[in-house]
C-alpha positions as CSV (number, residue, x, y, z in Angstrom):
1,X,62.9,59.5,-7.0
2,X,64.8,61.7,-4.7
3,X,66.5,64.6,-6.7
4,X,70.7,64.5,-5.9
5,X,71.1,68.1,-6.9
6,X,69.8,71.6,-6.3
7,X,69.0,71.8,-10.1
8,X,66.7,68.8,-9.6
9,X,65.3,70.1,-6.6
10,X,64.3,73.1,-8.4
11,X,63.1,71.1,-11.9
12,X,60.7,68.7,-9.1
13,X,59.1,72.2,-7.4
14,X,58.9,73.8,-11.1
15,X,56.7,71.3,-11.5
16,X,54.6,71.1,-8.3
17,X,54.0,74.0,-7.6
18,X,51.4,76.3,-9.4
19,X,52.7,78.0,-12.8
20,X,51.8,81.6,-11.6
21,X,53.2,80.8,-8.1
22,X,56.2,83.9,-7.4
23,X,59.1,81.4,-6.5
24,X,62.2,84.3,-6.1
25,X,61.7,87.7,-5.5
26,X,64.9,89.9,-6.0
27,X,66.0,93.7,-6.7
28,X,65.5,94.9,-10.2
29,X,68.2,93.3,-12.7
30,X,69.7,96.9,-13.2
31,X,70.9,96.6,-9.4
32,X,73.4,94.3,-10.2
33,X,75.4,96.8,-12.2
34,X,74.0,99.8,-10.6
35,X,77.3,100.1,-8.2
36,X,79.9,98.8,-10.7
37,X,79.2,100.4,-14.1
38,X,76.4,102.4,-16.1
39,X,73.0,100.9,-17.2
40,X,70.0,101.8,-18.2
41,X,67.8,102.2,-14.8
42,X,64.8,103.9,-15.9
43,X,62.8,102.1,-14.2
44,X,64.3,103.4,-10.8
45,X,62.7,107.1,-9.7
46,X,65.2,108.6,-7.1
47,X,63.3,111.7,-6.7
48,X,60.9,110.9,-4.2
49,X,64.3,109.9,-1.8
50,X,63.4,106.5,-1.9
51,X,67.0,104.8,-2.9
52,X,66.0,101.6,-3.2
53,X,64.6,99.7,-6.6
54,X,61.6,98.1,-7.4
55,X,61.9,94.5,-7.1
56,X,61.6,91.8,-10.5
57,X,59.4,88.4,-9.6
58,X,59.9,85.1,-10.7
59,X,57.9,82.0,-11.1
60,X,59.2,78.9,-10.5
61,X,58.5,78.3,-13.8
62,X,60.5,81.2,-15.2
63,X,63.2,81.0,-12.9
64,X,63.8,77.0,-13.8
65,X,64.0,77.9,-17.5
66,X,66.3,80.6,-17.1
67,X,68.5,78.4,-15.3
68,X,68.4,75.8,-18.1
69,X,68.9,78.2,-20.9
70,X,72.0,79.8,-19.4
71,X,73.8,76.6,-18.7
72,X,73.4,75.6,-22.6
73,X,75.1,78.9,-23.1
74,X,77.6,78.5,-20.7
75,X,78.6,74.6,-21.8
76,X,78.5,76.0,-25.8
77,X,80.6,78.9,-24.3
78,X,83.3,75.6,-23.2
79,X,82.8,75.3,-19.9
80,X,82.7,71.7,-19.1
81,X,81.5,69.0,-16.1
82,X,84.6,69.5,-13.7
83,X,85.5,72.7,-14.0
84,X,85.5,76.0,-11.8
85,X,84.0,79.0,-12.7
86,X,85.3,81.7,-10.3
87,X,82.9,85.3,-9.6
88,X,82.1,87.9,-7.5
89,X,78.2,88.7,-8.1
90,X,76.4,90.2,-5.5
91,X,73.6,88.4,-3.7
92,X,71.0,89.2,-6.6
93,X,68.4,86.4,-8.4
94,X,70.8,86.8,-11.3
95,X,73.6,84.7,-9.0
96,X,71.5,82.2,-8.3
97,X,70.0,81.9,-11.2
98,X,74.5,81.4,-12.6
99,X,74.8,78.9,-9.5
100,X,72.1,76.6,-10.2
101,X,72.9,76.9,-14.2
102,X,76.4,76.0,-12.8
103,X,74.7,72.9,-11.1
104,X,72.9,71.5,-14.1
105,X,76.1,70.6,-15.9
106,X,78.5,69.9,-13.3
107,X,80.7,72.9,-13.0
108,X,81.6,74.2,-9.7
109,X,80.7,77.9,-8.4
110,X,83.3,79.3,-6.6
111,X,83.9,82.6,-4.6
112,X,87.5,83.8,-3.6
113,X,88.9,87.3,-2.1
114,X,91.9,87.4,-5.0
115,X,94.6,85.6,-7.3
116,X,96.2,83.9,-4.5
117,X,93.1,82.5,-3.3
118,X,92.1,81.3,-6.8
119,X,95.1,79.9,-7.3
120,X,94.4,77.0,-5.1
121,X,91.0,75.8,-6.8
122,X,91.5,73.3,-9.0
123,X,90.3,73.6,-12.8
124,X,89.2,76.9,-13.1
125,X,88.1,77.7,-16.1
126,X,87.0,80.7,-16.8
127,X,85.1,83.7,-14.5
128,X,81.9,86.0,-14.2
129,X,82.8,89.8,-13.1
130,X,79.9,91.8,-12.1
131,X,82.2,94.6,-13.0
132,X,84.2,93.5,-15.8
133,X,87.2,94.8,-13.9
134,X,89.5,93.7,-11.2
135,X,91.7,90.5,-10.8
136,X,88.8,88.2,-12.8
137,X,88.5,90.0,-15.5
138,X,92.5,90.1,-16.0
139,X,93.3,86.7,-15.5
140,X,94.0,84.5,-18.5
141,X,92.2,81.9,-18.4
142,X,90.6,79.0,-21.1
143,X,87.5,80.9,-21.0
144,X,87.1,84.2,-21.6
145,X,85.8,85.8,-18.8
146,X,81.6,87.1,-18.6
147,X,80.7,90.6,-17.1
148,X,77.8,91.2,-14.7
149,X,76.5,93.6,-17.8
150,X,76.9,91.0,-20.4
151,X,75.3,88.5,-17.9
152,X,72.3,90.8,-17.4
153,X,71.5,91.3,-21.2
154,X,71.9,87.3,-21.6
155,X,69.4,86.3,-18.9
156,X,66.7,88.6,-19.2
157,X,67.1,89.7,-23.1
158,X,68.4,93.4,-23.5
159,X,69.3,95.7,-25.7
160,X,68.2,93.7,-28.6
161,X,69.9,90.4,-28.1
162,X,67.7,87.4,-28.3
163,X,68.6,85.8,-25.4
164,X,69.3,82.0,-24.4
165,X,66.3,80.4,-26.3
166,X,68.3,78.9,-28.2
167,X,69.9,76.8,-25.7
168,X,67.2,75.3,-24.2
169,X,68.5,72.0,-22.9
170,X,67.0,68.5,-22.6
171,X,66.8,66.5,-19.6
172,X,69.5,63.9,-21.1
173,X,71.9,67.1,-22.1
174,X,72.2,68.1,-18.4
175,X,74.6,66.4,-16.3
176,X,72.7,63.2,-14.4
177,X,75.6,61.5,-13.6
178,X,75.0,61.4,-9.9
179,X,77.4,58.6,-8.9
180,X,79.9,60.8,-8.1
181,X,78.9,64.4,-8.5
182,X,81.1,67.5,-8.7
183,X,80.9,69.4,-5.7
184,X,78.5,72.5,-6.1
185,X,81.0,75.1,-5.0
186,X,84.0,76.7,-3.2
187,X,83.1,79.6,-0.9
188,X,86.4,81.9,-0.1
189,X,88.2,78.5,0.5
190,X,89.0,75.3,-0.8
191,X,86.5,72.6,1.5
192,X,83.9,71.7,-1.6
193,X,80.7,72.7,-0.4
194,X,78.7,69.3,-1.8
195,X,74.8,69.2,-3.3
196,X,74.3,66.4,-0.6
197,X,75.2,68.9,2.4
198,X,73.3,71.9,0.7
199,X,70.2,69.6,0.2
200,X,70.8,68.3,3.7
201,X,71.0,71.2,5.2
202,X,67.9,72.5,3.5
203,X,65.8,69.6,4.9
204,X,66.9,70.1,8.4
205,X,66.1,74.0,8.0
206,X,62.2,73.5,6.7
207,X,61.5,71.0,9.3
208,X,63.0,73.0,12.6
209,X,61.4,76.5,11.1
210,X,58.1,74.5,9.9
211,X,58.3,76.1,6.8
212,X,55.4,75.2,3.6
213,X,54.5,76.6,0.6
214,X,52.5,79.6,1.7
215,X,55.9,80.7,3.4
216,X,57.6,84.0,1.9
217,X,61.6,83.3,3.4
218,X,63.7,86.7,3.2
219,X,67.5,85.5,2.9
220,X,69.5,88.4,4.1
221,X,72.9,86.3,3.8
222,X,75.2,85.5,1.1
223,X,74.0,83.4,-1.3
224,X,77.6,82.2,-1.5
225,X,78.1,80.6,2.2
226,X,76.7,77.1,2.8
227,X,74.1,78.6,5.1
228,X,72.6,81.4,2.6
229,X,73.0,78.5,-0.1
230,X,72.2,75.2,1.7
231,X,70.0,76.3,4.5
232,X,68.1,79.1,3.5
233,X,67.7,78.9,-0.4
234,X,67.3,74.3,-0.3
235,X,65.0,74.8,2.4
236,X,63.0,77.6,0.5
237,X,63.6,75.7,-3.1
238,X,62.7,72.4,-1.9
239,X,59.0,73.5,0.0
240,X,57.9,75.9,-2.7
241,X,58.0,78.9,-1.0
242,X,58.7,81.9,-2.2
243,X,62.2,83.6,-2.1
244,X,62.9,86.9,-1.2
245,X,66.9,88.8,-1.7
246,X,67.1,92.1,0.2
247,X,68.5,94.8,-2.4
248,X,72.1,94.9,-0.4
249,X,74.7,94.2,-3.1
250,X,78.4,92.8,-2.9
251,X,77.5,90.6,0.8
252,X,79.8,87.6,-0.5
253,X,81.3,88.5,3.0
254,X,79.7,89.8,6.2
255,X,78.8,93.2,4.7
256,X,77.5,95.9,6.5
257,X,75.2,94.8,9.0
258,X,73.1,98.4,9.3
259,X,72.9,98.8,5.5
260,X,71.6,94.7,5.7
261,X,69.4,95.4,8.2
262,X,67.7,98.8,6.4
263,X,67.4,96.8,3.3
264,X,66.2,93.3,4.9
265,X,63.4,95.4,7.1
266,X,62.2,97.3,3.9
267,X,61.4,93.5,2.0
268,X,60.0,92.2,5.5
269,X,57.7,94.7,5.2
270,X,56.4,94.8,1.9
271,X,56.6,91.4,1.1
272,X,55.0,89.8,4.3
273,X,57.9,87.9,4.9
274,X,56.6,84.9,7.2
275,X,60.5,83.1,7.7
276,X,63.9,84.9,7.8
277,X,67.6,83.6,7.7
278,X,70.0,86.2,9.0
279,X,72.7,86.1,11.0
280,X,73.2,87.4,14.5
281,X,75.1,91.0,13.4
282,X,71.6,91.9,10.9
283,X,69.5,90.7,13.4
284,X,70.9,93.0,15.9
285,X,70.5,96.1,13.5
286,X,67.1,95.4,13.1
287,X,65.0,97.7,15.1
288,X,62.5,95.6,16.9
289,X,60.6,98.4,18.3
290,X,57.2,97.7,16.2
291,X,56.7,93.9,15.8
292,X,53.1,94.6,15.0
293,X,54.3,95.9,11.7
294,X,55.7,92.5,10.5
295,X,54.2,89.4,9.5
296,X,56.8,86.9,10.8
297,X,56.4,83.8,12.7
298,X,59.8,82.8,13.1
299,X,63.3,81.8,11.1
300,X,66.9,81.0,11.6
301,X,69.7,83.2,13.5
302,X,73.4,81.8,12.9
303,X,75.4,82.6,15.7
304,X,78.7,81.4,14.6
305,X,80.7,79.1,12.4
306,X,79.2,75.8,12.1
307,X,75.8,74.2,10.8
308,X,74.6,72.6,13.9
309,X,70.8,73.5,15.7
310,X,71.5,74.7,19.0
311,X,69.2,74.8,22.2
312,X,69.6,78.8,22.2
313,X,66.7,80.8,20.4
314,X,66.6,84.6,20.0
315,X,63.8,86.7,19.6
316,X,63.2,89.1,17.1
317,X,59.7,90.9,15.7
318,X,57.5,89.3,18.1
319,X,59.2,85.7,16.7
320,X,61.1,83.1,18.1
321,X,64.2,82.1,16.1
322,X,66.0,78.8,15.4
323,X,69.9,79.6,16.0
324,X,72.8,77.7,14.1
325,X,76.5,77.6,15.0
326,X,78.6,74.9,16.5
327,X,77.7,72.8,19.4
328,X,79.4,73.1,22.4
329,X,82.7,71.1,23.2
């Protein structure tokens, strides 16, 4: 059977792949909140000038369950197949862990820049803000909104709360309807972005790059654009390869190319990246003066708005890229 959805995607690899095999590899939970409010980051040592934080590992395993358990929690919270749920987390395992939760019961992720922009979704029902502050966390909306902290001490247990064991669903409570599925989000406009062009897109990425299991893929784009989403993360998700965030926080937009590029060359390095999706402002950040140092054997450059496989490949780290954009007129 052919999974329809991301969440399915993910359930089918859960499955295939080894148990101990490291599926996503991300920046420590606390950096989620390390920018927007105080937490409890002992685990990050800033003496020795190294600013960035260790990174967390998940299975496939793990990160499937967590998935699961936090859309119980969020349909006993009230949200419901249809609606919206409108936030602003930065491009951590924590977000995608919310957008494929989101998945597995029909609700639609959605990003958008402020009230205005929200305004024109349809259904939204309630919102996630990583800071708790800000135009999400005012609104009034049906659902109360989440913060990034709450979020945090949901997924992975803190400060003494028991976390989402409890609501574990079964495969008939999750949302199977596939006859005409809610799209899986809105990203900063309001063109649904579908499961069938994520998963599509995802196909048409592993077979151009050549990707396989053994792959490690660095994604150093937003996972809320259909190319960090459908191209880079269904590709990854769908070949059981591993998964690797740079620790660059709030890129729901272009961000900052340099501060991209420090961070996405840091997990290149220590995580033997073999695949990377990046577009063409990072790439150009990236020093390229010591390929030998890297392990990578190719990936995917987009060069512009659209999702079509040009002719045109760029070079970067001794590698020759794939680049995506629109075809010529």
């Amino acid at each position: 059977m052919i999974a329809k959805t991301i969440a399915a995607v993910l359930d089918a690899t859960a499955l295939r792949v080894p148990k101990n095999r490291v599926g996503v590899v991300s920046a420590s939970p606390d950096f989620l909140m390390r920018s927007v409010t105080a937490t409890d980051t002992t685990s990050y040592d800033s003496s020795n000038g190294n600013d960035s934080l260790p990174l967390h590992r998940y299975t496939y395993e793990d990160f499937r369950d967590k998935t699961n358990m936090l859309a119980g929690y969020l349909r006993a919270y009230g949200y419901e197949r249809n609606d919206v749920m409108v936030s602003d987390l930065p491009n951590v395992a924590e977000n995608l862990i919310l957008q494929i939760a989101c998945n597995r019961i029909g609700v639609t992720y959605a990003t958008t820049k402020g009230l205005e922009g929200m305004a024109k979704l349809p259904k939204v029902r309630g919102s996630v803000s990583a800071s708790g502050t800000g135009f999400l966390a005012e609104t009034n909306l049906s659902v109360p909104f989440l913060s990034g902290e709450f979020l945090l001490d949901l997924i992975h247990g803190n400060d003494g709360m028991l976390g989402l064991e409890e609501f574990r669903l079964e495969d008939n409570e999750q949302d199977t309807d596939v006859t005409v599925l809610p799209p899986h989000a809105y990203y900063n406009n309001t063109k649904p972005f579908t499961n069938l062009e994520a998963l599509e897109m995802g196909t048409d990425a592993a077979w151009e790059v050549a990707m396989v299991e053994d792959d490690v893929v660095c994604v150093a784009i937003t996972l809320c654009h259909p190319f960090g989403m459908g191209s880079a993360v269904c590709s990854t998700l769908n070949t059981g390869a591993t998964l690797v965030l740079p620790s660059v926080g709030d890129i729901r937009g272009c961000g900052v190319p340099s501060e991209r590029a420090d961070a996405t060359l840091e997990v290149l390095e220590s995580e033997k990246c073999t695949l990377l999706f990046a577009d063409t402002h990072t790439l150009k950040a990236l020093p390229d003066d010591h390929p030998e140092r890297l392990s990578l054997k190719g990936g995917v450059c987009k060069v512009g708005s659209g999702s079509q496989f040009l002719e045109e490949t760029v070079k970067f780290g001794g590698a020759t890229f794939k680049t995506i954009g629109s075809l010529p007129k």
